[in-house]
N, C-alpha and C positions, 0 to 999 in steps of 0.2 A: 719731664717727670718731676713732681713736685718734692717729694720723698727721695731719699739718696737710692738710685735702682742696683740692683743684680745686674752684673755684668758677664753672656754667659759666652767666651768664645769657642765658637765651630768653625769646623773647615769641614763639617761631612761626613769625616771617618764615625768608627762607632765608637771610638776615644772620646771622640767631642761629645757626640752624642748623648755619651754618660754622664758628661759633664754636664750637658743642656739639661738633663732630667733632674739631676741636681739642683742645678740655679734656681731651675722653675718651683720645684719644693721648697727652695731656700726664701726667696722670693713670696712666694704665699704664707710662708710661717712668720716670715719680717710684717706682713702688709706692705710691700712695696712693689714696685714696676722690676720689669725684666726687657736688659736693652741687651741685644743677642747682636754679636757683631762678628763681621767675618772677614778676615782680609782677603781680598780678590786675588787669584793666582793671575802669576805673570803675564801671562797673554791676553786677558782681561784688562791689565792697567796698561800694555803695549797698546792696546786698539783702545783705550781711553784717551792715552796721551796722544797717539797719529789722530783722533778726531779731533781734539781741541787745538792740536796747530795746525790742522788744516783748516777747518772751519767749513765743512763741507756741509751743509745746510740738507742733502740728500745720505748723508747716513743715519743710520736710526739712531735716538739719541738714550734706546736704551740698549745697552750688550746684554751678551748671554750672560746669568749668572745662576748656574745650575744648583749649586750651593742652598747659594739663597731661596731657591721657589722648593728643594727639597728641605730645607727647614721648616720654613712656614705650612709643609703641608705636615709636617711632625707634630709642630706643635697644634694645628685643630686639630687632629686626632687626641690630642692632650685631654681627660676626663676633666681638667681644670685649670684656669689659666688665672697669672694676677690679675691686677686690675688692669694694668696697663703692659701695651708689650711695643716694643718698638725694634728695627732691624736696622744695620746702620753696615754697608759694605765700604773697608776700608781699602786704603792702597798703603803702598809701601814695606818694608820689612815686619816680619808678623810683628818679632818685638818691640820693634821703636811703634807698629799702629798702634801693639794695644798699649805702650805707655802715654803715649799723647789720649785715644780716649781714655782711660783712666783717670789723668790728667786733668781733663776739661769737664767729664761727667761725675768725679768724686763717689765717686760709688760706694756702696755698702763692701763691695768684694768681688774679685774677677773671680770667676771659674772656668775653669781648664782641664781641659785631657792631661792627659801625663805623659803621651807619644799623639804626633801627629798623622795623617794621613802617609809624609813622608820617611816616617822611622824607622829603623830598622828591626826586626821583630827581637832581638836580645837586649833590645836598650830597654832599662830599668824606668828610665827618664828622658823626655827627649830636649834637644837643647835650646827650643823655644818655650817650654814651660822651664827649663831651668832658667832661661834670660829674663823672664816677667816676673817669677819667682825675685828674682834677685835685685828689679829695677822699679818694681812697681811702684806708685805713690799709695796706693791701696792695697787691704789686704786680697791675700790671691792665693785661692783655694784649688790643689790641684786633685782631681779625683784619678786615681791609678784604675789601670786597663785589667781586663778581666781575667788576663793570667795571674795580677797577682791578690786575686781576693783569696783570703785565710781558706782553706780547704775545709767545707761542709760550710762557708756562713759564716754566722755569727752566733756561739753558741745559745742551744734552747731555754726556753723560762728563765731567761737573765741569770745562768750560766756563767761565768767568766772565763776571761782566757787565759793561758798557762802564764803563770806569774803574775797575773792580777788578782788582789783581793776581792772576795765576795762582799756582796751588799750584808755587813750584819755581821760577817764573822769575825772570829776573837781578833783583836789586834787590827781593827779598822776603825780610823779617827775621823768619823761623821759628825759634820755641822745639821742640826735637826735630826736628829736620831731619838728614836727611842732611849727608854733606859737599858733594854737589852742590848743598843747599837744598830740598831736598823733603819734603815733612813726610811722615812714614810715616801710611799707611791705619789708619782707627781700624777696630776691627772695629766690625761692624752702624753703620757709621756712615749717616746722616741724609741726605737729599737737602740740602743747604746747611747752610752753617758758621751758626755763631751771631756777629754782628754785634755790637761794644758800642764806643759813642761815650762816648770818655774825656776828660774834662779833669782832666791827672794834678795839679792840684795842687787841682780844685774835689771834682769825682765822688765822693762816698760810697763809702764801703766794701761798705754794701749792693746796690748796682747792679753793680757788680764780684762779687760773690758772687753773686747770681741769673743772673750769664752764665754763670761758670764754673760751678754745677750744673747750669745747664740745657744744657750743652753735654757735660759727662759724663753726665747720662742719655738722651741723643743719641747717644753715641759717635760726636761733632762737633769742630771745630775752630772754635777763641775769633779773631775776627778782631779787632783793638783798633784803629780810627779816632778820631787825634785831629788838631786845626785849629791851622796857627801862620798870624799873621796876615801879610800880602804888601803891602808898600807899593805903591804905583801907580807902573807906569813903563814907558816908552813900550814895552819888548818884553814888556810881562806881557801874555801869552795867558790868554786866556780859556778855561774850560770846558779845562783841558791835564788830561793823566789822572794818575792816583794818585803822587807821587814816592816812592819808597820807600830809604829805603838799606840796605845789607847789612850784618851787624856787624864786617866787616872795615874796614868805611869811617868806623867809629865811633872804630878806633884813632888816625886821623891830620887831618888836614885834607881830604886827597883832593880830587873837585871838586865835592863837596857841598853844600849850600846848610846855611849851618851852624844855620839856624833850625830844620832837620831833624833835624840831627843831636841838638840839644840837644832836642828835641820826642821823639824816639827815647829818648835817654839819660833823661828825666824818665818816660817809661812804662815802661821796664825796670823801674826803682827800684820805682813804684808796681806795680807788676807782682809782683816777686818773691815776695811771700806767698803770692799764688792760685796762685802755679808749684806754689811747695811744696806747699801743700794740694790742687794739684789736677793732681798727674804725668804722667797719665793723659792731658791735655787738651791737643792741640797750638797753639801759639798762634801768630800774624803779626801783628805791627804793621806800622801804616801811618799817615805822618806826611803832611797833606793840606794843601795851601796853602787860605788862606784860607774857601771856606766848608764848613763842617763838616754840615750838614741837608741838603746838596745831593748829598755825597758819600754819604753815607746811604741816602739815597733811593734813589742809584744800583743800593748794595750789597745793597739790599733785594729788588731780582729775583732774584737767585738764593738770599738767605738763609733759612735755616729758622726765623730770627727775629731781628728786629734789638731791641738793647737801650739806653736809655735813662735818665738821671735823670730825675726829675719839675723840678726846682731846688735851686739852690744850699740845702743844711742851713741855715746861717746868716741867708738869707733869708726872713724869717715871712710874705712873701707868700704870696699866695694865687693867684696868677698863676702858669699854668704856665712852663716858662722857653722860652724863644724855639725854642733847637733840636726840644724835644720836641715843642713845638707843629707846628712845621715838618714833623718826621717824621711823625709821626700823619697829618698833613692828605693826604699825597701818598706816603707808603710803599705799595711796589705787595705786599707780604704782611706779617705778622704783626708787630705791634710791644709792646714792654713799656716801660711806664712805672712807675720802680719810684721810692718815694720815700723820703727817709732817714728808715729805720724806727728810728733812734738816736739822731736830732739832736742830743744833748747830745757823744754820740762828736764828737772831731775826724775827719774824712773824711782 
């Protein structure tokens, strides 16, 4: 494939599934190929490996791979496909096949079930998309299983969801906005904005750049959630909704909470590049008292995909970082966890 492809893993279940139907979308709004790869279950790379050391010239030299002939008949029923599609059956542990292809085919982004075939049905997340999640070279988009989509949808006529600000209302800081605040309609725009949880002085560059493409080949809008912390005190309300300020309120003191405001003024700054680079894409910040994964979560009922760092660059853990962990576990649709693919880059 000439173009970096979608990379969509199946094993079958309707987990993958969702995910395949994903990639494929994702995949045609990029312009690029869709490589659909599937690790072979155990008895399949048992009778792989007993042909090859035997060398028995009288066994068929293709095995069964039910898997695979039930995807490919998925996808021609598909009312459209990229340009290119190709099927690549792997062996080995799920994690370590799809880190190595990952690895080798550099992809635009894996997509994933969020429980596999083998899960157990109370698992939030199952622990081959938490392992990929966490070791990818690429970013790697987990789509959650159909118990946990937002109940009714995604709210109607662009709607929002409890604790997200409306397109346009008071106290919403829109890049390309009207004078009244209301960001102009993109065309062929996407059923929900694309979500990205920033922390403007940690977040990579690359997690910022995989929103804003994936929200211009959407013809979506960049929503930016970041977290300033809230000391404790007797009238701090709990679970209170989104504070947002307007950029009028950025000139002076006003009656702002001024943790916002500089929480505000520090995501412009980090912001300004991707404006330039990416015109096209209407943006809103939103400065969020204290918990940032909570708010998230929130914003993920109605988003077309909420986005993520994996961890801090500078930290060689191996530990995913708290918030991503968070979102993953309880985001009610599609999440990306992208990690810094430059680490040596200052973020």
């Amino acid at each position: 494939m000439s173009n970096p492809p979608v990379i969509a893993a199946v094993d079958g279940s309707d987990h993958s599934l969702r995910a395949l139907e994903w990639a494929r979308t994702a995949a045609l709004s990029r312009g690029t190929g869709l490589l659909v790869a599937h690790v072979l279950p155990d008895v399949s790379q048992l009778y792989a490996g007993r042909r090859s050391s035997l060398h028995d010239p009288n066994e068929p030299a293709r095995f069964a791979d039910p898997v695979g002939d039930y995807v490919r008949g998925v996808l021609e029923a598909a009312p459209e496909l990229p340009p290119e599609v190709r099927y690549e059956a792997l062996e080995g542990s799920v994690p370590e096949a799809l880190r190595v292809i990952a690895a080798e085919a550099a992809p635009m982004m894996l997509v994933m079930g969020s429980r596999g075939r083998g899960g157990f049905a109370t698992l939030l997340l199952g622990s081959n998309s938490r392992a990929v999640a966490t070791t990818a070279t690429c970013p790697v988009v987990v789509v959650p299983h159909a118990d946990r989509d937002a109940p009714g949808g995604a709210p109607a006529d662009g709607a929002p969801a409890d604790g997200a600000p409306a397109d346009g209302a008071p106290g919403t800081y829109s890049h390309g906005a009207d004078p009244h605040g209301t960001a102009p309609p993109a065309a062929g725009a996407s059923a929900g904005r694309v979500v990205l949880g920033l922390h403007a002085a940690e977040t990579p560059e690359d997690v910022l750049l995989f929103a804003f493409a994936e929200a211009a080949a959407r013809g979506t809008t960049v929503q930016v959630v970041s977290a300033y912390a809230v000391p404790p005190g007797p009238t701090l309300i709990v679970d209170s909704p989104f504070q947002v300020i307007p950029p009028e309120a950025l000139a002076d003191d006003g009656d702002a909470v001024p943790a916002e405001r500089e929480m505000l003024r520090a995501q412009t700054e980090r912001l300004a590049p991707l404006r330039s680079r990416y015109p096209q894409v209407p943006v809103e910040q939103a400065a969020v008292p204290g918990d940032a994964a909570g708010r998230l979560v929130d914003a993920s009922r109605s988003a077309a995909l909420v986005v993520v760092g994996r961890h801090h660059p500078r930290r060689r853990s191996l530990l995913m970082g708290s918030v991503a962990n968070a979102v993953l576990q309880h985001a009610h649709g599609p999440v990306a966890v992208v990690p810094a693919l430059h680490p040596d880059e200052d973020s």
